[in-house]
C-alpha positions as CSV (number, residue, x, y, z in Angstrom):
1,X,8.9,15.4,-22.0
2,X,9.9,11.6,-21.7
3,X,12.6,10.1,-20.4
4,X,15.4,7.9,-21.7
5,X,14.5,4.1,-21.7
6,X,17.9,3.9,-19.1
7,X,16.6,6.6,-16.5
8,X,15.7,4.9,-13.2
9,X,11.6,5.2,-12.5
10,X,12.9,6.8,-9.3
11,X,15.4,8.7,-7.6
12,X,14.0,7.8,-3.8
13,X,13.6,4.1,-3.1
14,X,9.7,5.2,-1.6
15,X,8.0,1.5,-1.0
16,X,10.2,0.5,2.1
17,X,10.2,3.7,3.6
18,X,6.2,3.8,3.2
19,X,5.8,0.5,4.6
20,X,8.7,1.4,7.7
21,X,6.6,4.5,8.4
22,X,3.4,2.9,8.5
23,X,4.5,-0.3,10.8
24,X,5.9,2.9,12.5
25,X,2.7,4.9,12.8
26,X,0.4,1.7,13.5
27,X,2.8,0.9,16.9
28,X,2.4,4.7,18.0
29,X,-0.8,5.0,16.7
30,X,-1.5,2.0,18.9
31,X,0.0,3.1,21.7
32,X,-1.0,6.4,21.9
33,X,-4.6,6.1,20.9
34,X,-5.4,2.2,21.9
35,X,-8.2,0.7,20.1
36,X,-10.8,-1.7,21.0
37,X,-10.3,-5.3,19.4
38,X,-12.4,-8.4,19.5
39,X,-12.7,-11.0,22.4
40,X,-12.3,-14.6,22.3
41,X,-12.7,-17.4,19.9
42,X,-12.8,-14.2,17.5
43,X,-9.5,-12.8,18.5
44,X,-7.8,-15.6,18.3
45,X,-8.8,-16.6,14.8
46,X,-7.6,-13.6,13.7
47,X,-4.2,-14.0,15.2
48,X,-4.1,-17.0,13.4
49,X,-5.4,-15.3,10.4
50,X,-2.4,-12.8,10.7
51,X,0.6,-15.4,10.8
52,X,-1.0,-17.0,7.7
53,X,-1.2,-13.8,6.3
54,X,2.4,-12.9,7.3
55,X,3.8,-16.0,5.8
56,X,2.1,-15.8,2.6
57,X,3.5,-11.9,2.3
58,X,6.9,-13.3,3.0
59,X,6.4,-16.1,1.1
60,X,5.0,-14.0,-2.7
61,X,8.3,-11.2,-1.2
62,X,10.9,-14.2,-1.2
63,X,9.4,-16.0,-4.8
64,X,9.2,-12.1,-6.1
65,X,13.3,-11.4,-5.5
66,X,13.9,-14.6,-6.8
67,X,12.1,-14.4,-10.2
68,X,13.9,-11.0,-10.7
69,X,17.3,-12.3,-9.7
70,X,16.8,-15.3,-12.2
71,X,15.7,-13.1,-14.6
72,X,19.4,-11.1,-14.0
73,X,17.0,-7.6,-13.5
74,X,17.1,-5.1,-10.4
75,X,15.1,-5.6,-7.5
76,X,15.9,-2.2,-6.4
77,X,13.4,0.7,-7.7
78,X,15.8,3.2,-8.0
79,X,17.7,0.7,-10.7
80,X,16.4,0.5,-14.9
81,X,14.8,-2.7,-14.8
82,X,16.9,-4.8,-17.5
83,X,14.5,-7.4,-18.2
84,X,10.7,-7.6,-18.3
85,X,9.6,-10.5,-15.1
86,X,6.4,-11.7,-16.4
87,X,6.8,-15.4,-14.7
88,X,6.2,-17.0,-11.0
89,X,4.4,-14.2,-8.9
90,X,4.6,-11.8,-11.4
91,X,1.9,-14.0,-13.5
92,X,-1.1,-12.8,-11.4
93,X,0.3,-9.3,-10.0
94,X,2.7,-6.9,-11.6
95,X,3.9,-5.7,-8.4
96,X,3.9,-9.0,-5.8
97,X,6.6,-7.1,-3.6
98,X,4.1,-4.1,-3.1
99,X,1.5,-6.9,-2.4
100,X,3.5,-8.8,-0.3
101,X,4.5,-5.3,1.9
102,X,0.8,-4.4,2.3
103,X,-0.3,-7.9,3.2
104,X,2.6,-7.8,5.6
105,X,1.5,-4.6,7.6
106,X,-2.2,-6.0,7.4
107,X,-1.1,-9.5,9.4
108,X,1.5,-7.4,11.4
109,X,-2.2,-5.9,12.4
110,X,-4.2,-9.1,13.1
111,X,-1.4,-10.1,15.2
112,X,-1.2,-7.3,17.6
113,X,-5.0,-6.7,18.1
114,X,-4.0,-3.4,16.6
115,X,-6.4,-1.7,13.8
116,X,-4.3,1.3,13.4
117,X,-2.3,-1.0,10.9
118,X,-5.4,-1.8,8.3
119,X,-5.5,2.4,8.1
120,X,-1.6,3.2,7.5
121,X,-1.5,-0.2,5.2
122,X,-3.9,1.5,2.9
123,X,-2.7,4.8,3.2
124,X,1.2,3.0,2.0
125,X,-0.3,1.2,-0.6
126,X,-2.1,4.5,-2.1
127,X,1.2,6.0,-1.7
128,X,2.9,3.4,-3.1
129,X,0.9,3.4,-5.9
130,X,1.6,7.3,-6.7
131,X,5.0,7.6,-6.1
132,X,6.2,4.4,-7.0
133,X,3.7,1.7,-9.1
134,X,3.3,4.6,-11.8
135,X,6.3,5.7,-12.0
136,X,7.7,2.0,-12.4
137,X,5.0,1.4,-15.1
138,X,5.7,4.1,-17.5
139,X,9.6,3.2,-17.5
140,X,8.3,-0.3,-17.9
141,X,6.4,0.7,-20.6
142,X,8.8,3.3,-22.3
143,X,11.6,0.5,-22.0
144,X,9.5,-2.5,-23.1
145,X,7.0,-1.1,-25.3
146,X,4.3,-3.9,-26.7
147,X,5.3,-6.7,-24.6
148,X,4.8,-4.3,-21.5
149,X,1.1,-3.5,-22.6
150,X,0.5,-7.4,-23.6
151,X,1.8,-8.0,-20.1
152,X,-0.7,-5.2,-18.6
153,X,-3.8,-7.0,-20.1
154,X,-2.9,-10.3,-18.6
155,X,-1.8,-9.6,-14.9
156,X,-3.8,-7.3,-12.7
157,X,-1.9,-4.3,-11.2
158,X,-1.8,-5.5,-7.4
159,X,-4.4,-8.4,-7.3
């Protein structure tokens, strides 16, 4: 059975309580089953590595909400999506926010010495993937039709 081109992809807003959970998990994770990390110069490359990284999330995040509020469409995932974003980050990834959120928890990770994060990073983006990025793309493709699948072969699905 499909659904009307107006129903939201989504009655739960699931990508920011994935990624809450697992920044959640990786600092209890960390704490309550510490894991070795790397000693200097290594260490401290990687902390570097992880600001960069955390930047560069924040950075394809902020550019993301702002190509969907020029384009006048939802940034929420519970909303219809009124226009089809195919411009700025949304060129090279159809979903730059998900992108952005795992990078984010992977730097959060190189930061604190703490590899818990690379596992519950994964495990959100897998999630994300089922019970959000498929979701999305069948209303985007039931409410967009051609230009939808055009836009499929052109931009890669996270990267």
């Amino acid at each position: 059975m499909s659904q009307p081109t107006d129903a939201p992809p989504s009655r739960i807003p699931w990508p920011p309580i994935l990624y809450l959970v697992a920044v959640a998990l990786g600092i209890l994770a960390g704490v309550l089953l510490p894991s070795p990390w790397f000693g200097s110069p290594l260490a401290d490359i990687l902390f570097a590595a992880g600001w960069l990284m955390v930047i560069a999330a924040l950075a394809m995040d902020i550019a993301a909400l702002r190509a969907l509020r020029r384009a006048g469409t939802t940034i929420l995932p519970t909303r219809t999506s009124a226009h089809l974003v195919t411009g700025g980050p949304y060129a090279f990834s159809r979903n730059p926010i998900y992108l952005g959120n795992t990078m984010l928890v992977i730097g959060i990770g190189l930061i604190t010495g703490n590899p818990w994060f690379f596992l519950f990073a994964i495990l959100a983006a897998f999630a994300t993937q089922k019970l959000a990025v498929e979701p999305e793309e069948r209303h985007l493709a039931q409410r967009f039709g051609k230009h939808y699948r055009d836009y499929q072969k052109r931009a890669r699905r996270w990267f």
